[in-house]
DRENPA-3360 file (N, C-alpha, C; in nm, 2 decimals, always signed):
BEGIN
1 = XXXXXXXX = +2.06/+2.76/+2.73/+2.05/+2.71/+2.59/+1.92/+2.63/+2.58 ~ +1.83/+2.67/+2.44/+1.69/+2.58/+2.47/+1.71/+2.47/+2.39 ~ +1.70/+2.35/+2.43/+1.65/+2.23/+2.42/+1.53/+2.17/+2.30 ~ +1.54/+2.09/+2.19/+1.47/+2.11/+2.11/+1.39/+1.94/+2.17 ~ +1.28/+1.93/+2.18/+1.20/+1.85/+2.21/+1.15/+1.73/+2.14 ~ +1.23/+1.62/+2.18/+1.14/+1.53/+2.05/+1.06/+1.44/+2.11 ~ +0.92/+1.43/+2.10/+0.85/+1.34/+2.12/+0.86/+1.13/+2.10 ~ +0.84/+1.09/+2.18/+0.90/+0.96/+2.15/+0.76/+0.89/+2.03;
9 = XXXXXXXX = +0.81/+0.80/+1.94/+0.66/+0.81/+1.80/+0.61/+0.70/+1.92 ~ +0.66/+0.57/+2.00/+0.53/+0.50/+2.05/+0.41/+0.60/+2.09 ~ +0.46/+0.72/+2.16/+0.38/+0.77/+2.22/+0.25/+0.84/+2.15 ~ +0.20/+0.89/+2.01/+0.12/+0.94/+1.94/+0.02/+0.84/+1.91 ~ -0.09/+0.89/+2.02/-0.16/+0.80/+1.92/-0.25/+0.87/+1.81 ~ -0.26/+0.78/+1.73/-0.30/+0.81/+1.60/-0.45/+0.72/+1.58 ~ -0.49/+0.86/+1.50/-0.65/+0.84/+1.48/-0.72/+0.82/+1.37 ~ -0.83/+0.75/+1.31/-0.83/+0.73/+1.16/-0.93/+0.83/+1.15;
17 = XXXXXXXX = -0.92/+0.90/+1.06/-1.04/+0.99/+1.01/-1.13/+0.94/+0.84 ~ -1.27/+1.03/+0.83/-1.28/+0.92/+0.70/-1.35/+1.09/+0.66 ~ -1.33/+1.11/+0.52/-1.36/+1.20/+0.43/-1.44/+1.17/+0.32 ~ -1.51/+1.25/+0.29/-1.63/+1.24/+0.21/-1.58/+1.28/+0.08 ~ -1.57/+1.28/-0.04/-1.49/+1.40/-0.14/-1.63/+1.42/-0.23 ~ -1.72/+1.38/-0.19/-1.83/+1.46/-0.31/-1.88/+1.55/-0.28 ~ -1.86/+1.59/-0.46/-1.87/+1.76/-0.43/-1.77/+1.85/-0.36 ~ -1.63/+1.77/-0.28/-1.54/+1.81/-0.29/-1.48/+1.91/-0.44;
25 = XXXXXXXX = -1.39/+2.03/-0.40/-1.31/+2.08/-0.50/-1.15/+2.01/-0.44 ~ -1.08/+1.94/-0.59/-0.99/+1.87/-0.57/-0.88/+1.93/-0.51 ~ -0.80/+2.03/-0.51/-0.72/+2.09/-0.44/-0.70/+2.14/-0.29 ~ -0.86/+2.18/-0.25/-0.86/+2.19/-0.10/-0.89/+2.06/-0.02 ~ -0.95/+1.98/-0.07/-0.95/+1.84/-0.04/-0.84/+1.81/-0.03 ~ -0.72/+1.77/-0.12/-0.59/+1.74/-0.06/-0.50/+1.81/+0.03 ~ -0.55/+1.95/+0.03/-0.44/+2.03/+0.11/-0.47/+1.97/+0.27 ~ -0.60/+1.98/+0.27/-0.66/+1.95/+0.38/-0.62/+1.79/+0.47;
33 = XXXXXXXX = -0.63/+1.70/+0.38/-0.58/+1.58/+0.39/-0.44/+1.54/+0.43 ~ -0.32/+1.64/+0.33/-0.19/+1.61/+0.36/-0.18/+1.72/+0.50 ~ -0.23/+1.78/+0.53/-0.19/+1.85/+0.71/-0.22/+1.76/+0.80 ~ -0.33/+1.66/+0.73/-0.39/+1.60/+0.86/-0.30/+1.44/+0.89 ~ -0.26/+1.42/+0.75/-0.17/+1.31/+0.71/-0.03/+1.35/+0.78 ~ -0.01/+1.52/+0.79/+0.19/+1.50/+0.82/+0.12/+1.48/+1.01 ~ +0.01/+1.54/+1.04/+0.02/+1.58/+1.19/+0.04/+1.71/+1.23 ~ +0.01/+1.80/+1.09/+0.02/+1.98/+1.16/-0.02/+1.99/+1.28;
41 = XXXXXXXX = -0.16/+1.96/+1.30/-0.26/+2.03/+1.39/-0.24/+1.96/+1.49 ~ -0.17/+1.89/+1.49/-0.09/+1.79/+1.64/-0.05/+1.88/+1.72 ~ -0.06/+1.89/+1.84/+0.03/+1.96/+1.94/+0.22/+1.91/+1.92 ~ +0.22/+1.78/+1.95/+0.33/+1.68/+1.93/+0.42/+1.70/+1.75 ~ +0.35/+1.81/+1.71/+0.39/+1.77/+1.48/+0.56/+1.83/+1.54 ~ +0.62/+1.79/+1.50/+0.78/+1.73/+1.44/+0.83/+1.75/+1.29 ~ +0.86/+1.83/+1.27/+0.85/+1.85/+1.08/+0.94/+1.74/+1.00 ~ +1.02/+1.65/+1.15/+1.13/+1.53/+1.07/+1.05/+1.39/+1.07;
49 = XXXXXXXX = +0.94/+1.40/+1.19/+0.89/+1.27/+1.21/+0.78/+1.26/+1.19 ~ +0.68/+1.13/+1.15/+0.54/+1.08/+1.15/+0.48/+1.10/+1.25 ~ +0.40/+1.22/+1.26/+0.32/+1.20/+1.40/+0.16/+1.26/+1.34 ~ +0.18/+1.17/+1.22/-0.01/+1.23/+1.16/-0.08/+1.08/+1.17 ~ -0.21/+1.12/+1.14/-0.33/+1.03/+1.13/-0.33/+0.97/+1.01 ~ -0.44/+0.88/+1.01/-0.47/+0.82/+0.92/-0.59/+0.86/+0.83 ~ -0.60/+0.82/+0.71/-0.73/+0.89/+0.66/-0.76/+0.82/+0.54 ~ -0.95/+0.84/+0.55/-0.98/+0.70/+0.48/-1.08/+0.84/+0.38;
57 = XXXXXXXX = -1.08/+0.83/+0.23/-1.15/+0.88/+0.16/-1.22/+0.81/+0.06 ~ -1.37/+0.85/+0.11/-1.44/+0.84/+0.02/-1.55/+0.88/-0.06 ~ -1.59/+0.85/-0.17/-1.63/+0.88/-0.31/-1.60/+0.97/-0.35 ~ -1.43/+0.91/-0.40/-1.34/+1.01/-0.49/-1.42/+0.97/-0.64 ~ -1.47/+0.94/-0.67/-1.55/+0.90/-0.82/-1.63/+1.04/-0.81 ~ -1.71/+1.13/-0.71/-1.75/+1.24/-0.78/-1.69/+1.35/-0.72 ~ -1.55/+1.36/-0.70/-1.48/+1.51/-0.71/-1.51/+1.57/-0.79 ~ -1.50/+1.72/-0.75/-1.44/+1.79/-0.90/-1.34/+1.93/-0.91;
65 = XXXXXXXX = -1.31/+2.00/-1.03/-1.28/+2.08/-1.05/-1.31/+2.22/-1.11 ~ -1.28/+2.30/-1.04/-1.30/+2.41/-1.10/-1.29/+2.45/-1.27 ~ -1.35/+2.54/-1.31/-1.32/+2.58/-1.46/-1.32/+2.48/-1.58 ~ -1.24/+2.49/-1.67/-1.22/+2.45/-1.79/-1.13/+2.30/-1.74 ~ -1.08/+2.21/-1.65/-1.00/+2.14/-1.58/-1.01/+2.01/-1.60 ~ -1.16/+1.96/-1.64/-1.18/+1.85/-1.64/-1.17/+1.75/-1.79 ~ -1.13/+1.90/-1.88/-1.10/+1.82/-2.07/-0.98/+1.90/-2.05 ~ -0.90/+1.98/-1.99/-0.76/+2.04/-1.99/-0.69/+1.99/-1.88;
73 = XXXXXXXX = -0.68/+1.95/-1.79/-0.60/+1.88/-1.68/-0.57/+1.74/-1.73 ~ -0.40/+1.73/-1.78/-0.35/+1.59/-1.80/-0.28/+1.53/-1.70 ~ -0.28/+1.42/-1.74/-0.18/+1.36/-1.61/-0.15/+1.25/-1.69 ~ +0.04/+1.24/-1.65/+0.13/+1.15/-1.76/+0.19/+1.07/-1.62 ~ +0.24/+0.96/-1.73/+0.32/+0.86/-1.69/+0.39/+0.79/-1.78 ~ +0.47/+0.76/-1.76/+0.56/+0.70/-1.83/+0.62/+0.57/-1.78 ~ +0.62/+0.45/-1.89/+0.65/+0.31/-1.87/+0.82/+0.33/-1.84 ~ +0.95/+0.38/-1.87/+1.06/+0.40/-1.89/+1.06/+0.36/-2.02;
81 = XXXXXXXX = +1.02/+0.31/-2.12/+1.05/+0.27/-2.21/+1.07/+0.38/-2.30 ~ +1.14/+0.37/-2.47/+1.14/+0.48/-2.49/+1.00/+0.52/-2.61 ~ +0.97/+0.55/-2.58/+0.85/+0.62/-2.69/+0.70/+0.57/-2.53 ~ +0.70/+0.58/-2.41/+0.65/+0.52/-2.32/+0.55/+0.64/-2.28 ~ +0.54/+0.72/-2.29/+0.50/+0.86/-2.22/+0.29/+0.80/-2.28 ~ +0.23/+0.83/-2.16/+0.08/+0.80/-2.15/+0.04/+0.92/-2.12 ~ -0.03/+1.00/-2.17/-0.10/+1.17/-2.15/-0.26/+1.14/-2.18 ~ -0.31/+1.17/-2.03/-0.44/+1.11/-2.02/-0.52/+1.27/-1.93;
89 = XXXXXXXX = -0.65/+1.26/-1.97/-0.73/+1.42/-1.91/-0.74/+1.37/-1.82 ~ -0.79/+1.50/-1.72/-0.85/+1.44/-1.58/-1.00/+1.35/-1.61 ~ -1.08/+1.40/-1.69/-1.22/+1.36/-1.70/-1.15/+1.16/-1.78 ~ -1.11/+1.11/-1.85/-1.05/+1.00/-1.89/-1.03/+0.90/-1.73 ~ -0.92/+0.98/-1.68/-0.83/+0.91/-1.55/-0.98/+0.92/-1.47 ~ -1.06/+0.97/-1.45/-1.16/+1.02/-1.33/-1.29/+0.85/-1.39 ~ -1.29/+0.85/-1.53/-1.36/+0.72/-1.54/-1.33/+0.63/-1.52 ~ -1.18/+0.61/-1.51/-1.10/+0.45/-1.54/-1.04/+0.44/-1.40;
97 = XXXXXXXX = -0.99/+0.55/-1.32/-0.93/+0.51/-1.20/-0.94/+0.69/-1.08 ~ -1.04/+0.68/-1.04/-1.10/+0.80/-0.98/-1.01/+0.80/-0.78 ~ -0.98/+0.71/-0.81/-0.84/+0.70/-0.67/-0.73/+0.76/-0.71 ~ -0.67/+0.73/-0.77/-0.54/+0.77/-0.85/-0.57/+0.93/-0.84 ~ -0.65/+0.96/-0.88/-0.61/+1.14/-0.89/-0.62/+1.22/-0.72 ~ -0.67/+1.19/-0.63/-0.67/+1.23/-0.53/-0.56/+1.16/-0.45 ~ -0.52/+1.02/-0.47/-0.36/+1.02/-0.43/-0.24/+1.11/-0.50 ~ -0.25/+1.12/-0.60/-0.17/+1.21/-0.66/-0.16/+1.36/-0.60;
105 = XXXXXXXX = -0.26/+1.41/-0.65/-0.33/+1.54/-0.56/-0.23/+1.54/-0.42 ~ -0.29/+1.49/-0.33/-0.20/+1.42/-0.21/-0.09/+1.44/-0.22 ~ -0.04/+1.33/-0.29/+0.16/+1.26/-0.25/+0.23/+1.39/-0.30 ~ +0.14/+1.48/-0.42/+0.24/+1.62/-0.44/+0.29/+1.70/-0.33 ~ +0.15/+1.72/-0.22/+0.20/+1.80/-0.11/+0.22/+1.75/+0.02 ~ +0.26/+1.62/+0.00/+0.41/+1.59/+0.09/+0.50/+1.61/+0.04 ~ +0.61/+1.59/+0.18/+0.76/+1.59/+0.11/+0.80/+1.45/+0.05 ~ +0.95/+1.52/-0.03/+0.94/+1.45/-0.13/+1.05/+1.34/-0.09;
113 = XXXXXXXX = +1.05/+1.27/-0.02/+1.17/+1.21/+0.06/+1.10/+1.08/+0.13 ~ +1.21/+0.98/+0.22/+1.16/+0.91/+0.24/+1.02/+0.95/+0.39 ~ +1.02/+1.07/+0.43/+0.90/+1.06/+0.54/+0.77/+1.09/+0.46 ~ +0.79/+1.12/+0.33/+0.67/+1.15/+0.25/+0.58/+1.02/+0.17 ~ +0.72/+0.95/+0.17/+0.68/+0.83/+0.11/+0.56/+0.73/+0.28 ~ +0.64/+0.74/+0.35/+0.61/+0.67/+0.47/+0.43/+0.72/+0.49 ~ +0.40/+0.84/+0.48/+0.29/+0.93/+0.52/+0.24/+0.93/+0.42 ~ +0.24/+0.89/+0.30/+0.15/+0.86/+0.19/+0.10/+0.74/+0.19;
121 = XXXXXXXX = +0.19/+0.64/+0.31/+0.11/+0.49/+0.30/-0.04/+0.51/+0.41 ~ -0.05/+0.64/+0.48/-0.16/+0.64/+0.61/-0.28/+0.68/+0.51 ~ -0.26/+0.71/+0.36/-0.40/+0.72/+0.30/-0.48/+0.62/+0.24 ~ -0.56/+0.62/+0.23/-0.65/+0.46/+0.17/-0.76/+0.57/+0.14 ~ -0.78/+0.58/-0.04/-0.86/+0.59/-0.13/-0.97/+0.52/-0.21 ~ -1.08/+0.56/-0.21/-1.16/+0.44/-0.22/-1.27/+0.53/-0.31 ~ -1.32/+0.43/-0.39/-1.44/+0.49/-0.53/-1.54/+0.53/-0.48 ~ -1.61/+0.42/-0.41/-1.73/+0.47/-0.37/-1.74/+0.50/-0.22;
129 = XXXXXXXX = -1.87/+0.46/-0.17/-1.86/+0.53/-0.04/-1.85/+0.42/+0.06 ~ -1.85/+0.33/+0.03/-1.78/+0.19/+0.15/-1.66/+0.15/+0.10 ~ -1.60/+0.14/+0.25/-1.47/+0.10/+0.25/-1.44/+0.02/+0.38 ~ -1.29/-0.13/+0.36/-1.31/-0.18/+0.48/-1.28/-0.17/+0.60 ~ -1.25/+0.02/+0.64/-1.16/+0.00/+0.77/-1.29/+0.08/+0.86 ~ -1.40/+0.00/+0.87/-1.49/+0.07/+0.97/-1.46/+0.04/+1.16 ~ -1.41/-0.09/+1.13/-1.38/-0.16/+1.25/-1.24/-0.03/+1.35 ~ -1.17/+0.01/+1.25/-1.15/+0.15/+1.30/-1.18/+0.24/+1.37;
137 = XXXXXXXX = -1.28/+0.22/+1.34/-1.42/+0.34/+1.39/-1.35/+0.49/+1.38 ~ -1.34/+0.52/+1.23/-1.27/+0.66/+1.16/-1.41/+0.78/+1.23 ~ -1.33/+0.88/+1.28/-1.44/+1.02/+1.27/-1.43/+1.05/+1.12 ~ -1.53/+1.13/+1.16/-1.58/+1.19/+1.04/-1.49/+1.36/+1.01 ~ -1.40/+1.37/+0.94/-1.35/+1.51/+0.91/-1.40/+1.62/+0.84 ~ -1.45/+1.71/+0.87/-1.51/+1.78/+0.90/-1.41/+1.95/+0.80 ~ -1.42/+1.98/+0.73/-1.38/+2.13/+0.71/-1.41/+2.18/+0.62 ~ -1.39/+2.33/+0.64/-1.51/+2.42/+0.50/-1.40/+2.42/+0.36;
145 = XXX = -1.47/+2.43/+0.31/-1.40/+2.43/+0.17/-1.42/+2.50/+0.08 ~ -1.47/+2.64/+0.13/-1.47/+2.79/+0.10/-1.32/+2.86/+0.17 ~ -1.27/+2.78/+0.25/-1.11/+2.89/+0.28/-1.03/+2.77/+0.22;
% end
């Protein structure tokens, strides 16, 4: 009978990586991010447990998107209240809060539960291109963004 293996979490260590997003396209940026956030490419990845890195991104202020995306891509929220609903473009949200859309981007492709919640806290989004977790000492991540 085989034995399913669980790694103990003291044991992972975890590593901070720091991403560049300019001139990033928004979508492979995040896919890229939430694998490295769950721990895919871990030998040790667990698909019930935290065994990803940390990751520090920045200058989400000049992402962008493909096509017509940047006066057609909305993004809502809603106060609960009733008549509450906010419908804002990407190019709007990208002036006033240019973190916000690449966490978003992000938290979609985690899971949607509490380990998703947990592994959305290992991101730290940031406008420009300094940020304070140098003492860290993040690598630099590194991937093509043509696949």
């Amino acid at each position: 009978m085989n034995k399913t293996i669980v790694p103990p979490i003291d044991s992972i260590d975890r590593q901070w990586y720091l991403v560049d997003a300019e001139n990033q396209t928004l979508g492979r940026l995040a896919s890229e991010v939430a694998s490295v956030l769950r721990g895919k490419k871990n030998p040790s990845f667990t698909p019930h447990l935290d065994a990803g890195d940390f990751v520090v991104v920045v200058n989400a202020d000049k992402i962008k998107v493909s096509g017509n995306k940047a006066q057609q891509k909305l993004y809502r929220r809603h106060s609960g209240r009733p008549g509450g609903m906010k419908v804002e473009t990407f190019q709007a949200l990208q002036d006033r809060l240019p973190e916000r859309i690449v966490e978003k981007a992000v938290k979609g492709m985690l899971p949607h539960n509490a380990l998703g919640r947990k592994l959305f806290r290992k991101l730290k989004v940031y406008r420009g291109s300094t940020h304070p977790h140098s003492a860290q000492q993040p690598k630099t991540l590194k991937f093509d963004p043509a696949s």
